[in-house]
N, C-alpha and C positions, 0 to 999 in steps of 0.2 A: 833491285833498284829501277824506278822509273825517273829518267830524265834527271837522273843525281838525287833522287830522293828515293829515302828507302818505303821501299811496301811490302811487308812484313805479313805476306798472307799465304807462304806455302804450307807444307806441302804439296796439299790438296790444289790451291789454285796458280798454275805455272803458264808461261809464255804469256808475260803482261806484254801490253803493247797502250801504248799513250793515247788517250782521248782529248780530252779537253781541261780546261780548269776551271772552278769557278770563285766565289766570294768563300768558300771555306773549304777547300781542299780540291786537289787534284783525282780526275775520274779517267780508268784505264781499264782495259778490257783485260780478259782472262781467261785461259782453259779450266774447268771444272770438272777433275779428275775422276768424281763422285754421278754426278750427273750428264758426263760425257758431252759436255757443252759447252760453247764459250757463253760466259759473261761479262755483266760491265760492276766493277770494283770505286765506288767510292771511300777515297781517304778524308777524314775530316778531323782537323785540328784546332776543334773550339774549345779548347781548358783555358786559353788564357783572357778569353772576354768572358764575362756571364753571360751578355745575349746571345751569342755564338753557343752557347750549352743551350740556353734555353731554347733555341730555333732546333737545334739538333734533337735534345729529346722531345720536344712536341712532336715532330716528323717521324722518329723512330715508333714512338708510341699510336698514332694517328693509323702508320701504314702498315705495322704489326695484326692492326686488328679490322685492317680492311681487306676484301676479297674482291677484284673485281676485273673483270679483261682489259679494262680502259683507266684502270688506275695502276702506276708501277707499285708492283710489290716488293717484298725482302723476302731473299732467300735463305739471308745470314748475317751475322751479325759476328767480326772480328775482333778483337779487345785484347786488352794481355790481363794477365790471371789476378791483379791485382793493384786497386786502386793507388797507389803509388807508381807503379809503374806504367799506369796509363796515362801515356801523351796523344795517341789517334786513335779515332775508331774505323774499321774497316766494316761500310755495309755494301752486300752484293745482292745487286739486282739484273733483271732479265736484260739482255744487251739488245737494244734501241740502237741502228744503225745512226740516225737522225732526228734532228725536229723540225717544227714547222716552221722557225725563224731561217733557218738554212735551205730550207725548200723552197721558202716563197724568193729567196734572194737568187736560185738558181735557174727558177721557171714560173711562168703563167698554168694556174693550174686548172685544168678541165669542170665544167663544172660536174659531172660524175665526180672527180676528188675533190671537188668543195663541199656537197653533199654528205658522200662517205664520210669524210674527215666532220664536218658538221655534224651529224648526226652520234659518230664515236666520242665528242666532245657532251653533248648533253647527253649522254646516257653515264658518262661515267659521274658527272657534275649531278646526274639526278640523284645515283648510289651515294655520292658525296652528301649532298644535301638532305636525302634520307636520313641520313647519321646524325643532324642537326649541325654539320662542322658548312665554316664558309672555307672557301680556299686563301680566299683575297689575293691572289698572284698571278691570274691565269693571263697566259701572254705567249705568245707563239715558240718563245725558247725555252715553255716550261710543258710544253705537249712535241712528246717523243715520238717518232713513226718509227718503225724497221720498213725491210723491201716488202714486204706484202703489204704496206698501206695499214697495218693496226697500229691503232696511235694508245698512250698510254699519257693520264695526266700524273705530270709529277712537282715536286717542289712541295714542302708541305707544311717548309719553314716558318709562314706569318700565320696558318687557317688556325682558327676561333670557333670556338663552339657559338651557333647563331641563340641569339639573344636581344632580340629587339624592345625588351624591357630593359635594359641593362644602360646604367650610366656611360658613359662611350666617353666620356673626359679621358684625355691622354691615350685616347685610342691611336692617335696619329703618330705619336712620338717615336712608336715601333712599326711604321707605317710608310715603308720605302720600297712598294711596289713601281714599279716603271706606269709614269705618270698619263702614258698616253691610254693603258687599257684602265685609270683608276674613274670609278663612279663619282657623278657628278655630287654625289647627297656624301659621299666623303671629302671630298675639297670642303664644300660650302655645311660641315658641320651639320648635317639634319639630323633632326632627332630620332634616335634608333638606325641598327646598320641592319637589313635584312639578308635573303640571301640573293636577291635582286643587284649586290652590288658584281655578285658572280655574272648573273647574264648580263648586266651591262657589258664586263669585259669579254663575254661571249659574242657578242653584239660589235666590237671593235675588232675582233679576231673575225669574223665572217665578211665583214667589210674590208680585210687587209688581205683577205683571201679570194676575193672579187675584183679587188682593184692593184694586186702586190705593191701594195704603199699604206701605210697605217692612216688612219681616217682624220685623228686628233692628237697630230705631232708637235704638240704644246713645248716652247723651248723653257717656259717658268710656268707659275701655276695660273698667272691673269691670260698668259698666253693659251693654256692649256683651258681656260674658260671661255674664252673669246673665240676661238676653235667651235668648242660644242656649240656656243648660241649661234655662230656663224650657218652651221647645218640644219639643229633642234628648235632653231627658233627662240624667241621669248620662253621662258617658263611661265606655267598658266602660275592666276592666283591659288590655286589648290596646291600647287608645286612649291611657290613661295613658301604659306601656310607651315610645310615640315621644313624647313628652316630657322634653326633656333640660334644661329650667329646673325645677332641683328647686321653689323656690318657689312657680311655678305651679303645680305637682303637688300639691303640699301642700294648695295652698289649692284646689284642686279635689278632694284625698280631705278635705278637713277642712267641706263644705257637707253640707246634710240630701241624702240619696237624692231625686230626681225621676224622675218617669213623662214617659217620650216621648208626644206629645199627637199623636191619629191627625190624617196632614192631612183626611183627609173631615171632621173638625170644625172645622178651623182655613181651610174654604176651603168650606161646606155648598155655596156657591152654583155649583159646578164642575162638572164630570161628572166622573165616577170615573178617565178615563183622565189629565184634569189631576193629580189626586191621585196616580195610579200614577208618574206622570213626577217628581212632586217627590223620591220615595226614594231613590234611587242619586244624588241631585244638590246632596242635606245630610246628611252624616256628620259624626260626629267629628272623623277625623283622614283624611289620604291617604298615609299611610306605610305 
């Protein structure tokens, strides 16, 4: 029993101890009798929604068949022997002491761990993105650190096979990533998602990591656009152009002109080469 709830994952994995909880199950660490190691044990109890299943086995299947230092793996997969009798699934992954939503809220981080930590984030997103898979969720409480500083991307709940052919109608409807790391060409409907909406949120997470405050903390979604243009400037006409919700178009030629605001102003306290790295990493659009 963890915290009055049972976890039904012995023999093998003994001395739980309570982590955290999240949108579909409670996550606890564990001794791994076999492996002679503690791990961390996610319970998850999606039978009674269908999207709660469907998030669950895209993740299971996605993380199954990826290998990577920078992406959390499975080391098992818990279940009871028989479709009726299944009400949770138990999967155990490598124990993540933290993330980086909890780091930046504890300390100002060096820029040596903005680097590292930057550089562990695009290298596993490259592997990612190799795959042809987007994540769509990347967001500082979904990239786990232990005490050595190796981070691992996790969550793997919304990612989609990238397809920028692909009709994208009711893309959004399954589409409840936290609004401040979400690309701008996803609010305003552009035509085709690439996997550019990945480094946009790369590009929010390096900036909330230079400045321990998130860059585009939009309280609704006009908010959360007025934000962006307040920094990014006007969208050029080319930017417009992959915008195929006329409304949104409209109402972004119908705002006063803005100036792009240098990041050496919007980060004074960086070195220049943090500033150089945020350009290519926030744009307008990725079409």
């Amino acid at each position: 029993m963890v915290k009055g709830q049972p976890f039904d994952v012995g023999p093998r994995y003994t001395q739980l101890q309570y982590i955290g909880e999240g949108a579909y199950g409670m996550v606890s660490s564990a001794y791994d009798h076999v492996r002679k190691t503690r791990v961390a044990i996610k319970k998850i109890s999606p039978f009674e929604h269908q999207t709660y299943c469907q998030r669950t086995l895209r993740e299971i299947q996605i993380l199954l068949r990826f290998r990577h230092e920078n992406v959390i793996g499975i080391r098992d997969i818990l279940r009871a022997s028989t479709l009726e009798a299944m009400r949770d699934v138990y999967i155990v992954q490598d124990l993540m002491e933290t993330d980086l939503y909890k780091l930046l809220k504890s300390q100002q981080l060096s820029n040596d761990h903005i680097c590292y930590f930057l550089y562990q984030i695009l290298r596993g997103l490259k592997y990612i993105h190799s795959a042809n898979v987007l994540h769509r969720d990347l967001k500082p409480s979904n990239l786990l650190i232990n005490t050595t500083c190796d981070l691992k991307i996790c969550d793997f709940g919304l990612a989609r096979i990238a397809d920028p052919e692909h009709d994208h109608t009711g893309f959004l409807t399954e589409y409840v990533a936290t609004r401040w790391y979400r690309a701008p060409e996803i609010m305003l409907n552009s035509k085709g998602y690439t996997k550019s909406i990945d480094i946009w949120s790369v590009g929010c997470i390096l900036a909330e990591m230079l400045s321990n405050r998130p860059i585009f903390p939009g309280k609704h979604y006009l908010d959360q656009l007025n934000h962006i243009l307040g920094i990014l400037g006007s969208p050029s006409q080319e930017d417009l152009n992959c915008i195929i919700n006329m409304k949104a178009r409209n109402y972004l030629q119908s705002l006063p002109s803005k100036t792009k605001v240098a990041w050496a102003k919007l980060f004074p306290k960086s070195d220049s080469k943090g500033s150089r790295d945020m350009r290519p990493l926030t744009c307008w659009t990725g079409c």
